[in-house]
C-alpha positions as CSV (number, residue, x, y, z in Angstrom):
1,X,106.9,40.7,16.4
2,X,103.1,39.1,16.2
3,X,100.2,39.6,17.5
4,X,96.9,37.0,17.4
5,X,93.2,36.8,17.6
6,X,92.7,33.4,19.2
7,X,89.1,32.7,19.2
8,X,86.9,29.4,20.5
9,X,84.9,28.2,17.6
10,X,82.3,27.4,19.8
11,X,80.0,30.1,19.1
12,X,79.3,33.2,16.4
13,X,82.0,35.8,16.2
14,X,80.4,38.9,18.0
15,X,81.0,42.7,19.0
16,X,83.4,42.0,22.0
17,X,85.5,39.3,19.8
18,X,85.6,41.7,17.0
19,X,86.7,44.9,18.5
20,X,89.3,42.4,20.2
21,X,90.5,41.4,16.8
22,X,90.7,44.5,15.5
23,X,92.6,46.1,18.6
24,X,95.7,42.8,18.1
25,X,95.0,44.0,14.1
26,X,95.6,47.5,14.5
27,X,98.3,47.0,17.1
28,X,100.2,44.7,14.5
29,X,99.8,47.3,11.3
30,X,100.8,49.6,13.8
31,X,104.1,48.3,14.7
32,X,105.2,46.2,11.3
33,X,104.6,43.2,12.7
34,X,102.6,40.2,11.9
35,X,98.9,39.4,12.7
36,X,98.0,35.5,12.7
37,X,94.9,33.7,13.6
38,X,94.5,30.9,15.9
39,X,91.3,28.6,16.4
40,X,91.3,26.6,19.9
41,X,89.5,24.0,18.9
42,X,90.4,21.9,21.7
43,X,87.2,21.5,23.3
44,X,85.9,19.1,20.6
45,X,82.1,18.8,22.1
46,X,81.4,22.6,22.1
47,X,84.1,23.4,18.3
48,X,81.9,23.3,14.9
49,X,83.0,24.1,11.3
50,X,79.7,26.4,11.4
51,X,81.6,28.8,14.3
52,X,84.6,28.6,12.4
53,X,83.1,29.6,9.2
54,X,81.4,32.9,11.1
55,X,84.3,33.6,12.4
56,X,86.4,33.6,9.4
57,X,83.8,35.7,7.3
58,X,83.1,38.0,9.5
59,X,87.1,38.6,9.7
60,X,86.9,38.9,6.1
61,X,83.7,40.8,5.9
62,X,85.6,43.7,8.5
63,X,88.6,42.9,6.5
64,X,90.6,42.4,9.2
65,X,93.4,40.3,7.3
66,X,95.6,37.7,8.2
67,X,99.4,37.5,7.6
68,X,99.6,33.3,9.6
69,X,96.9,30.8,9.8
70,X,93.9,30.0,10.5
71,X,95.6,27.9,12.8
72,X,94.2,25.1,14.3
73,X,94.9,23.7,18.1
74,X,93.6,20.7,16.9
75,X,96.5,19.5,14.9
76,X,99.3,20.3,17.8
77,X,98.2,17.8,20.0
78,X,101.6,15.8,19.7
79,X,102.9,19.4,20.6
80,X,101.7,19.9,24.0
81,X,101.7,16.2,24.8
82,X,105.6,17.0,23.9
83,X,105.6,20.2,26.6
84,X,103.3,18.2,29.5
85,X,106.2,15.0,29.2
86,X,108.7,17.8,29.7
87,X,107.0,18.9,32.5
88,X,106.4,15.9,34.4
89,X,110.1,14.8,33.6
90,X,111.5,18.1,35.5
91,X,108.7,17.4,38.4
92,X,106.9,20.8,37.3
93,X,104.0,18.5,36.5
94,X,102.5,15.5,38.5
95,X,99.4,13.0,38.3
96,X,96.2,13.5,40.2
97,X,93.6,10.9,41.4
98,X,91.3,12.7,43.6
99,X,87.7,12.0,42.9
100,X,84.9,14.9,42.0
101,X,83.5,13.8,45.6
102,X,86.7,15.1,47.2
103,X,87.2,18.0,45.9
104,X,83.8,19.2,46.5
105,X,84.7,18.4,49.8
106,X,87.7,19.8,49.8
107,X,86.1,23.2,48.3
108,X,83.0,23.7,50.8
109,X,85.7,22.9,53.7
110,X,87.3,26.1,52.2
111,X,84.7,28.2,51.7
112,X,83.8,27.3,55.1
113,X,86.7,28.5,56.9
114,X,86.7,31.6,54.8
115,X,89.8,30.3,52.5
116,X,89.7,30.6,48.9
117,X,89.1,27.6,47.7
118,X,92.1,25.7,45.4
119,X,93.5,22.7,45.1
120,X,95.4,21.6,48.4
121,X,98.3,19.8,46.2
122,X,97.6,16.0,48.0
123,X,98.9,14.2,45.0
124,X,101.6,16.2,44.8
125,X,104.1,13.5,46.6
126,X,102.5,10.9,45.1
127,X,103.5,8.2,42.2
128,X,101.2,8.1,40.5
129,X,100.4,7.0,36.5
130,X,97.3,8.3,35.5
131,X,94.8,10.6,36.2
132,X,94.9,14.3,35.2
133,X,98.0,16.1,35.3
134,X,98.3,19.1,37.2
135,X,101.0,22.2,37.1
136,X,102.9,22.0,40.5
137,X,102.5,26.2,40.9
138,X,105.0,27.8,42.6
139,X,104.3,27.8,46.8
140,X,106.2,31.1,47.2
141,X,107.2,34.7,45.9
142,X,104.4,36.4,43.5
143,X,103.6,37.0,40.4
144,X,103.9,40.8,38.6
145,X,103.3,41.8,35.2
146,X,102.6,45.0,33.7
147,X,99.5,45.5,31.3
148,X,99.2,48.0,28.9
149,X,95.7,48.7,29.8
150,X,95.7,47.6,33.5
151,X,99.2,48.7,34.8
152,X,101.3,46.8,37.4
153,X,99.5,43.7,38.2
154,X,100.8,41.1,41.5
155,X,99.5,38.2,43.1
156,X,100.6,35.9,45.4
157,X,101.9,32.3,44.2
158,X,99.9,31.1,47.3
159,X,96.9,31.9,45.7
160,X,96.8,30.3,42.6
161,X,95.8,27.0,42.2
162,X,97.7,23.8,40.9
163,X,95.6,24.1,37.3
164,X,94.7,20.8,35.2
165,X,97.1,21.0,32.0
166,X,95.5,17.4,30.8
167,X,91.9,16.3,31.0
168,X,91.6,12.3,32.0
169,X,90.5,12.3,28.4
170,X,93.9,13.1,27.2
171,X,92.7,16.6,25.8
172,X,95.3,19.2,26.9
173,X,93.1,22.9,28.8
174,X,93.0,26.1,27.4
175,X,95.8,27.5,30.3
176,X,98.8,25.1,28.6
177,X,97.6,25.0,25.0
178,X,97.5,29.2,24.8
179,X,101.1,29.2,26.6
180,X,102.6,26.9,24.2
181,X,101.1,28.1,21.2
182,X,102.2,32.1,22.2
183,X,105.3,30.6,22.8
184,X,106.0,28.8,19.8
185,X,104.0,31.5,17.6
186,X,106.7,34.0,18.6
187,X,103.6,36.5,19.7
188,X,105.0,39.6,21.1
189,X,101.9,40.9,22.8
190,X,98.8,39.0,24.2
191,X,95.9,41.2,23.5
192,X,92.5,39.5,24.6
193,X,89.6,40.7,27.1
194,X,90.0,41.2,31.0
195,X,87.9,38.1,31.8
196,X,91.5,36.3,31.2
197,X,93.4,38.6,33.2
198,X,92.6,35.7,35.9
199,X,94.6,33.4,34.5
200,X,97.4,35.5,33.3
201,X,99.6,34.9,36.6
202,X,99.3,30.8,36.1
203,X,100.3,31.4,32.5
204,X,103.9,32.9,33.7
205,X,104.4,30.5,36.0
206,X,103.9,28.0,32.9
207,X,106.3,30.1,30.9
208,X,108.7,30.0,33.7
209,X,108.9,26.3,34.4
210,X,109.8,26.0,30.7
211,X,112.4,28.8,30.6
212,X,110.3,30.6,28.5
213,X,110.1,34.6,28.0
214,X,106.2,35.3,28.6
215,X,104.8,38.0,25.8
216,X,103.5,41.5,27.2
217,X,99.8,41.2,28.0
218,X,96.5,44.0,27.3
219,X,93.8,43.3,28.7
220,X,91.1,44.6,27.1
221,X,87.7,45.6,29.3
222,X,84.3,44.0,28.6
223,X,81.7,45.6,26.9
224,X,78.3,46.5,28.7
225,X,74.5,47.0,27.2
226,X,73.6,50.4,27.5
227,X,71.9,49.6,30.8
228,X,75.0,48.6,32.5
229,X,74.5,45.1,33.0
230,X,76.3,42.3,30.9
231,X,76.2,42.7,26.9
232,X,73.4,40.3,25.7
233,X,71.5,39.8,22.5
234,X,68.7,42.3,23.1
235,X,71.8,45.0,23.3
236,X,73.7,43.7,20.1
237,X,75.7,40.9,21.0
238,X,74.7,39.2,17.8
239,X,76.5,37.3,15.7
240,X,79.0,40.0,14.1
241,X,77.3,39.1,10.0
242,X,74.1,40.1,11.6
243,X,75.0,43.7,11.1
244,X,75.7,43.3,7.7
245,X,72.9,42.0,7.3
246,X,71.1,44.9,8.9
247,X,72.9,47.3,6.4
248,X,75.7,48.2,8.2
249,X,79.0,49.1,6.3
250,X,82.5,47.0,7.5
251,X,84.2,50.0,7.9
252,X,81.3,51.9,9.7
253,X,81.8,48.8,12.8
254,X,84.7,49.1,12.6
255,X,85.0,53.0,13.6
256,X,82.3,52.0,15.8
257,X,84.5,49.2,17.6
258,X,87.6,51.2,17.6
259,X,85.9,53.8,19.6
260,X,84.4,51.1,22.1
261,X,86.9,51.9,24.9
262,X,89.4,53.7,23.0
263,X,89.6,57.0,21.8
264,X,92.0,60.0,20.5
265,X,90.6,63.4,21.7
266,X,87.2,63.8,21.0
267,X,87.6,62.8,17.3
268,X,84.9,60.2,16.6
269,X,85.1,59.4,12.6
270,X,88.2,57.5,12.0
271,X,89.8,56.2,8.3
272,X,91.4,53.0,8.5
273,X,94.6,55.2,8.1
274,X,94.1,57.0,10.7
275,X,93.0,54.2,13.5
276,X,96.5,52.8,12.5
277,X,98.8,55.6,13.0
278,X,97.1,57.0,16.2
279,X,96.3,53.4,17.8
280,X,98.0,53.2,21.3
281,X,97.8,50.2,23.9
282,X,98.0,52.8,26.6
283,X,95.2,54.7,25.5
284,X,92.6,51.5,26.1
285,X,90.2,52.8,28.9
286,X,90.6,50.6,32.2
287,X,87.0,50.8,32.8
288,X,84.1,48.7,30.5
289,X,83.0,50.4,27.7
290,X,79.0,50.7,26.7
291,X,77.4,49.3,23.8
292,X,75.3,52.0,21.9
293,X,72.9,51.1,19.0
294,X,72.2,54.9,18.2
295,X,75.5,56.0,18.1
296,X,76.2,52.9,15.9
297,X,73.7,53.9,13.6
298,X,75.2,57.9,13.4
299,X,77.9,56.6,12.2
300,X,77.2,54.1,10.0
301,X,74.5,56.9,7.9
302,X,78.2,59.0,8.3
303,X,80.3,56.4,6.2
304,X,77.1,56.2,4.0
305,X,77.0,60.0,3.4
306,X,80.9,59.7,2.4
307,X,82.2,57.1,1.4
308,X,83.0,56.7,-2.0
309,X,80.3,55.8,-4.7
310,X,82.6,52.2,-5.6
311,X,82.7,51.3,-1.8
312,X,79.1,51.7,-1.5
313,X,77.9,50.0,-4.5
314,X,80.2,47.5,-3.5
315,X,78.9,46.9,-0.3
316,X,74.9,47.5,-1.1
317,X,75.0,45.1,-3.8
318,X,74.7,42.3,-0.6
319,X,71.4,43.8,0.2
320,X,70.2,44.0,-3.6
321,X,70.5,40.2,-3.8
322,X,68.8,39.5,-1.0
323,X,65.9,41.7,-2.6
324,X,66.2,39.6,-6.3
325,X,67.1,43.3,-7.7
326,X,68.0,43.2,-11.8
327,X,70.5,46.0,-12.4
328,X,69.6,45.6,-16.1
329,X,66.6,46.3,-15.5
330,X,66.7,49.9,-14.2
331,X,69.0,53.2,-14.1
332,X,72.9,52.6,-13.0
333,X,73.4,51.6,-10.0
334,X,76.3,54.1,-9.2
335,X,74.3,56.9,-9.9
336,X,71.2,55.8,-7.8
337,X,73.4,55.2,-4.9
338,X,74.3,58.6,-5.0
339,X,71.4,60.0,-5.6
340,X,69.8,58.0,-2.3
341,X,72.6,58.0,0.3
342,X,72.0,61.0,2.0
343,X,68.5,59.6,2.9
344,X,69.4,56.4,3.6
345,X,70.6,55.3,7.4
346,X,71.8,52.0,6.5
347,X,72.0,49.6,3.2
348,X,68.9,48.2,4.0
349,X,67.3,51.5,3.8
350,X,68.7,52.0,0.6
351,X,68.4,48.6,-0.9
352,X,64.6,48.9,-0.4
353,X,64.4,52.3,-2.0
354,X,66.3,51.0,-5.0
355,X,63.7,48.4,-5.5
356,X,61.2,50.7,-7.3
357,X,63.3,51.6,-9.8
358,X,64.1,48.3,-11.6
359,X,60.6,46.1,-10.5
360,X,57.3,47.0,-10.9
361,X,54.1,46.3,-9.1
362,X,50.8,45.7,-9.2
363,X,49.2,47.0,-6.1
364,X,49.2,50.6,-4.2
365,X,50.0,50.2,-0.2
366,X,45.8,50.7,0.3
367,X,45.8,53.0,3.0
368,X,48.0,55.7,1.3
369,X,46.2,55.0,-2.0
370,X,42.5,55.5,-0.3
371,X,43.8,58.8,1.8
372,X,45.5,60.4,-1.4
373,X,44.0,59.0,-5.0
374,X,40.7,60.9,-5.7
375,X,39.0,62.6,-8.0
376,X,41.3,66.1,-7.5
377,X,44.5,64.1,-7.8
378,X,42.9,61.9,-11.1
379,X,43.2,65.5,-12.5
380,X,46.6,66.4,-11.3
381,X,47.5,62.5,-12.8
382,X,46.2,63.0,-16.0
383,X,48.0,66.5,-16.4
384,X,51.1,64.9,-15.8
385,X,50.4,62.1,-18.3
386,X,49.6,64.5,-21.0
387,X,53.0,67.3,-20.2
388,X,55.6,64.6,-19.2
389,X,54.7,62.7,-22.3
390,X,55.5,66.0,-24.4
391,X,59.2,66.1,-22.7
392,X,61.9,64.6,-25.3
393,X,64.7,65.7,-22.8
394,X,63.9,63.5,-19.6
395,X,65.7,65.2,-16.9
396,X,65.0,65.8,-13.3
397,X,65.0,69.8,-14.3
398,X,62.1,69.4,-17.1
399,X,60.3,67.2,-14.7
400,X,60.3,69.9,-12.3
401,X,59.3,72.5,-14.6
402,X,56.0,70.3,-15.6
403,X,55.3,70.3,-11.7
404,X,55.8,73.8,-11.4
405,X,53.5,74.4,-14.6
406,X,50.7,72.4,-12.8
407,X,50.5,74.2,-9.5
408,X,50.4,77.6,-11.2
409,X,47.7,77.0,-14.0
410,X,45.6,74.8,-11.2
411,X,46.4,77.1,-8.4
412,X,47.1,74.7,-5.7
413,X,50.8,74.1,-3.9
414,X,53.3,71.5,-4.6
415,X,52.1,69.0,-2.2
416,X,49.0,68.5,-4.4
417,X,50.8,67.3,-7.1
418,X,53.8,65.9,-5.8
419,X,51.8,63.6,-3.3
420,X,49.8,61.4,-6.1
421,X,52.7,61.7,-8.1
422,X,55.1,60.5,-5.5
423,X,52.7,57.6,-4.7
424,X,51.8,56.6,-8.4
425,X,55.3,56.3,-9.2
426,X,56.6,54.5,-5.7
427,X,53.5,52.6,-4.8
428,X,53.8,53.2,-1.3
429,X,54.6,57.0,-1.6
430,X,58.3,56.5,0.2
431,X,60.6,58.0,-2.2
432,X,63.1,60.8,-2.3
433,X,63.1,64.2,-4.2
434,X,59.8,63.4,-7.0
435,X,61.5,65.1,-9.8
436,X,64.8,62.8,-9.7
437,X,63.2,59.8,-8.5
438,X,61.1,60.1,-11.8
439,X,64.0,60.8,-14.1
440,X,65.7,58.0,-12.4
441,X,62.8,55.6,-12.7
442,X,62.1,56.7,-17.0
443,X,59.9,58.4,-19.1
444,X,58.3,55.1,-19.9
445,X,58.0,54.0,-16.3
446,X,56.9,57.1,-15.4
447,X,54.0,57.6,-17.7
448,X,53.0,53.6,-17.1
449,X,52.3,53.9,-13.4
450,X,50.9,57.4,-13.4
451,X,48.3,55.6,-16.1
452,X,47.9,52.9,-13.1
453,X,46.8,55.6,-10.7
454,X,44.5,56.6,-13.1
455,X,42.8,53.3,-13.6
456,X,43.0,52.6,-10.0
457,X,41.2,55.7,-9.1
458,X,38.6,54.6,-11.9
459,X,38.1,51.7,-10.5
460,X,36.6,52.9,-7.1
461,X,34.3,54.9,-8.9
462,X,32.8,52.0,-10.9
């Protein structure tokens, strides 16, 4: 059994794709079976290698891994050329003429009288040799299938149209090229979003006319902003890498995404584990789910607060090249991560708190520096110079204790030291606990920017 993520490389990879992806993924780890990747490429104006790229790293990037492909429609051209012949041969297929002119015609005539417009099938009888080709559709009976998320589903065969399975260029349409390819791709269960659900009833017919057993179909509801109306790029529908580079962690999304229309209980922080072994089809809400930045960003801090150290380094070390961050050149990584991820909402976050520990600067953010650095903190600076430079055993404890030391024999609370201290040390006084951001940053460190205070607070005097 297989199931497929058969994307359009004609844009990014985004939310709604994703959480498609991952519902056919989980659905396949679920029940043994296989989970390939097809790229319809068939619509050669709108198809780049940049779309396909996005959409196979951001596959990668969720790790959402492939057991077939990527496959390409692109090279099984001679394949559905192969199925069409078949078609017109058994006179399930047949030639049309008619000009654009009249089938606008035809169509406001329609809408006119109230019908619903098709094709009205006048080159059915005819013999003709070029043209497009058209599926002769089925004139009577209906149509029923029943969708995991939807339920029963019937139409009428009256109400479909004869659909276009071959351009006049010779390029086959997306209704023949997904039927042959499911087909021949042995997938067991079509899982794609409700806008398709449309075309599912042509599809049968299709797999009908070739004696073909159709697969069983979910489909999936669209996603909304958080205002109702269609998901756009002010509500998130960005291309999918754009939250990593925002800081968000894979896994993080991909709880996110799971929980985007599906759910178990009221559980809302899933394992990868557990989205497999509780995943259900049936359990896909019928109604469109809403896109939610906040709740996004809950749970992204949540995987940041626990997952493990290796996973997060792992992940963060993205955001530390974008920042031209030497881990030579400050404390271990592992143990800063630790130290900042339960202040830190996303990578980014952290990535930029890591930065003053391993490069140093030459300014103070001004405003800070002119509201805090004067001639009562140039006191509270130089004390710290002259006990933190006594300490041989560097630790966050001894750090504290020099703190501690200072408020009592100056008689002023720990915001008066810890302020100018915080600041000299960060440079724009954004930095977590004082005591183990300074053990963190080193003695020497230390002791070199508290000095810079100092001179810096000179310097407006002079």
């Amino acid at each position: 059994m297989k199931s497929r993520f058969a994307p359009s490389p004609t844009g990014f990879l985004h939310i709604g794709g994703a959480r498609t992806a991952l519902f056919a993924w989980l659905w396949a780890k679920k029940t043994n079976s296989k989970f390939l990747l097809r790229i319809e490429d068939t619509d050669k104006e709108r198809s780049t290698q940049e779309s396909v790229d996005a959409i196979l790293d951001g596959l990668d990037w969720l790790g959402l891994d492939y057991d077939e492909g990527p496959i390409f429609q692109s090279d099984r051209t001679e394949r559905y050329n192969q199925v069409i012949h078949e078609l017109l041969s058994n006179g399930k297929a047949y030639y049309c003429n008619c000009s654009k002119e009249r089938l606008d015609s035809m169509r406001e005539s329609q809408i006119a009288n109230k019908e619903k417009p098709k094709y009205d099938g006048c080159c059915r009888e005819k013999s003709l040799k070029s043209g497009v080709i058209r599926f002769r559709n089925p004139d009577i009976g209906s149509v029923s299938f029943n969708d995991y998320v939807k339920g029963e589903v019937s139409i009428d065969n009256f109400e479909l149209d004869d659909l276009i399975i071959l351009r006049s260029d010779g390029t086959p349409t997306y209704n023949l090229t997904v039927v042959v390819d499911d087909h021949d791709m042995e997938i067991e269960c079509v899982i794609r979003g409700d806008d398709h659900i449309n075309n599912t009833p042509k599809q049968i017919n299709l797999y009908e006319a070739m004696s073909w057993i159709s697969p069983k179909f979910a489909h999936v509801p669209m996603i909304l902003g958080s205002d109702g109306s269609r998901l756009s790029k002010r509500h998130g529908a960005l291309n999918l890498l754009s939250y990593k580079d925002e800081g968000f962690l894979p896994e993080a999304l991909l709880n996110y995404l799971v929980r985007l229309g599906w759910s178990h209980g009221d559980q809302e922080i899933f394992t990868i584990d557990e989205m497999i072994q509780l995943f259900e089809l049936k359990n896909i809400n019928n109604s469109a789910a809403s896109f939610n930045q906040e709740k996004l960003e809950w749970i992204n801090q949540s995987y940041i607060k626990k997952t493990s150290t290796k996973n997060l380094v792992e992940n963060l070390s993205w955001q530390l090249n974008k920042h031209d961050i030497n881990l030579n050149n400050g404390p271990s990584i592992h143990d800063l991560a630790e130290f900042l991820r339960e202040r830190s909402k996303s990578l980014v976050d952290m990535a930029k708190s890591c930065v003053m520990f391993y490069r140093d600067f030459d300014e103070f953010d001004e405003a800070q520096a002119n509201k805090i650095f004067n001639a009562n903190s140039k006191e509270v600076l130089e004390d710290l110079v002259d006990r933190l430079s006594l300490i041989n055993d560097w630790s966050a404890e001894n750090i504290h204790s020099v703190i501690e030391s200072i408020c009592e024999s100056m008689s002023i609370g720990f915001g008066k030291v810890g302020q100018p201290f915080r600041l000299a040390i960060s440079g724009d006084g954004k930095s977590g606990s004082i005591d183990i951001s300074a053990k963190f940053l080193g003695k020497e460190r230390t002791l070199s920017r508290l000095k810079m205070a100092i001179d810096w607070i000179n310097s407006q005097n002079n």
